[in-house]
C-alpha positions as CSV (number, residue, x, y, z in Angstrom):
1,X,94.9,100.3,104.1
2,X,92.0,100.3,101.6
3,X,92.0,98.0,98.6
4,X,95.0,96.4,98.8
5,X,94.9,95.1,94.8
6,X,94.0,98.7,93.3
7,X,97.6,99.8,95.7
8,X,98.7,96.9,93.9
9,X,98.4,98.5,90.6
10,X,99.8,101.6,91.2
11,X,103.1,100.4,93.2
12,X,103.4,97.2,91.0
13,X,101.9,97.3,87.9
14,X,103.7,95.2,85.7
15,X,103.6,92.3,88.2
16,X,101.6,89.4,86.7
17,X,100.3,87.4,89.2
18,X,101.4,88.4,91.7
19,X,98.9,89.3,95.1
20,X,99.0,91.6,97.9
21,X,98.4,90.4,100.8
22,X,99.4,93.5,103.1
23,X,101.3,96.9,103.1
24,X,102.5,98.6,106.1
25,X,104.2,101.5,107.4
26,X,107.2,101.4,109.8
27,X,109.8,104.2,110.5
28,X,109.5,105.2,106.9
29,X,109.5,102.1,105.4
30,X,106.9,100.5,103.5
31,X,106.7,97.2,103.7
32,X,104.6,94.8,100.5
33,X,103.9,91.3,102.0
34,X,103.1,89.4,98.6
35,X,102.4,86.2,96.9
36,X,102.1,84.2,93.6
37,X,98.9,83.2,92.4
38,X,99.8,81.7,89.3
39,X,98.6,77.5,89.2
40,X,101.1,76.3,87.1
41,X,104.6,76.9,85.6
42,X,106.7,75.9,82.7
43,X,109.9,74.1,83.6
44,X,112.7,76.6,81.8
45,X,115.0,73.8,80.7
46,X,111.7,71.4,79.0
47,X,108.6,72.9,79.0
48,X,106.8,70.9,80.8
49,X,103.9,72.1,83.2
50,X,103.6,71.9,86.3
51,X,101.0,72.3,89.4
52,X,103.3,70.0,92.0
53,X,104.5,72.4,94.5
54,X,108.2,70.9,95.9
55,X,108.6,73.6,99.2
56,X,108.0,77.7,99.5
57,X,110.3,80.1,100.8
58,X,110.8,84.1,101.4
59,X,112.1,86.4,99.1
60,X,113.0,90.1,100.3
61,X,113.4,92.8,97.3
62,X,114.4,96.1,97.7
63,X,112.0,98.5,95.3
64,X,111.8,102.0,93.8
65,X,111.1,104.4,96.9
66,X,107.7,105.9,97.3
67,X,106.9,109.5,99.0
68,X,110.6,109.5,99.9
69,X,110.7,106.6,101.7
70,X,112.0,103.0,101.4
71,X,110.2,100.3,99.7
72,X,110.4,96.6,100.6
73,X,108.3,93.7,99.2
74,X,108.5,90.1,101.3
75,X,107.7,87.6,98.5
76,X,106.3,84.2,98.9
77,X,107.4,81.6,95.9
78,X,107.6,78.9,95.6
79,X,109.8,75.8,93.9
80,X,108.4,73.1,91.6
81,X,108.9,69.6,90.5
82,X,109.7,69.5,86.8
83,X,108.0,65.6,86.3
84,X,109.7,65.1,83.1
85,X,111.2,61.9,82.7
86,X,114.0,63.3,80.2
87,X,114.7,66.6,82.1
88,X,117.9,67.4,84.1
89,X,116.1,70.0,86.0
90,X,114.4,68.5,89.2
91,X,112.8,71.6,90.6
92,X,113.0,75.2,89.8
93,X,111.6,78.4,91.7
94,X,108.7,80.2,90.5
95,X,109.6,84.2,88.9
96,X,106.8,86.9,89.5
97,X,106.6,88.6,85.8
98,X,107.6,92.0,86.2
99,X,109.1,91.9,89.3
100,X,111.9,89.0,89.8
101,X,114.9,87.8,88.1
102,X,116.6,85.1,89.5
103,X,119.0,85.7,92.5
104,X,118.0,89.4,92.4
105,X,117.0,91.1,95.4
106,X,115.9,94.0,94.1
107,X,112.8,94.8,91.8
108,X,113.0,96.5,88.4
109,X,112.5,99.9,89.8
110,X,115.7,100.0,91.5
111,X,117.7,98.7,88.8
112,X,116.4,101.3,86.5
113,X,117.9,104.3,89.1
C-alpha cells in the first residue's frame, strides 16, 4: 500500500514512535498492524530507565473512521523491568505517545467524537 510511514503520518500523526508495519482492507475495515520503536522507557513510579524488555503482548484500539469506514490498529507493546532497587513497580507496559492511555482500547480520535 505505498509508503507505509508517510500513511502513517496522515492516519496517526501525533503517534511518537510508533511504526507501521502494515495496513489492510477487509469488508470495510481498515486494519493498522503497528509497533513501538522507542529503546528505552522511564519507569512512571521512579524514573528510572530502562532497555530490559520483561514480555510483549497485543493491543487492539478502535480509531476515528476513515472514508466511512472502520479503523482498527493491532499494537505491539511491550512491558519492562523497572531495575530499581527502591521501586515498588516491577514492570510496567510501554504507552505509544499520542495514541494510548492505559487500559484504553480506543485511540484519541474516537474519544474526541
Amino acid at each position: 500500500m505505498g509508503n507505509l510511514s508517510a500513511l502513517k503520518e496522515m492516519l496517526f500523526p501525533d503517534a511518537v514512535g510508533m511504526v507501521l508495519d502494515r495496513l489492510t482492507e477487509m469488508d470495510g475495515m481498515v486494519v493498522a498492524e503497528a509497533h513501538s520503536a522507542v529503546p528505552e522507557l522511564i519507569c512512571p513510579d521512579c524514573a528510572t530507565v530502562s532497555r530490559r524488555v520483561h514480555s510483549r503482548y497485543g493491543r487492539r484500539l478502535a480509531e476515528y473512521p476513515v472514508g466511512g469506514g472502520q479503523v482498527v490498529v493491532k499494537l505491539g507493546v511491550r512491558r519492562f523491568f523497572c531495575d530499581a532497587a527502591g521501586c515498588g513497580r516491577r514492570t510496567f507496559v510501554e504507552q505509544v505517545e499520542g495514541l494510548t492511555t492505559r487500559y484504553a482500547r480506543a485511540g484519541p480520535g474516537v474519544k474526541t467524537l
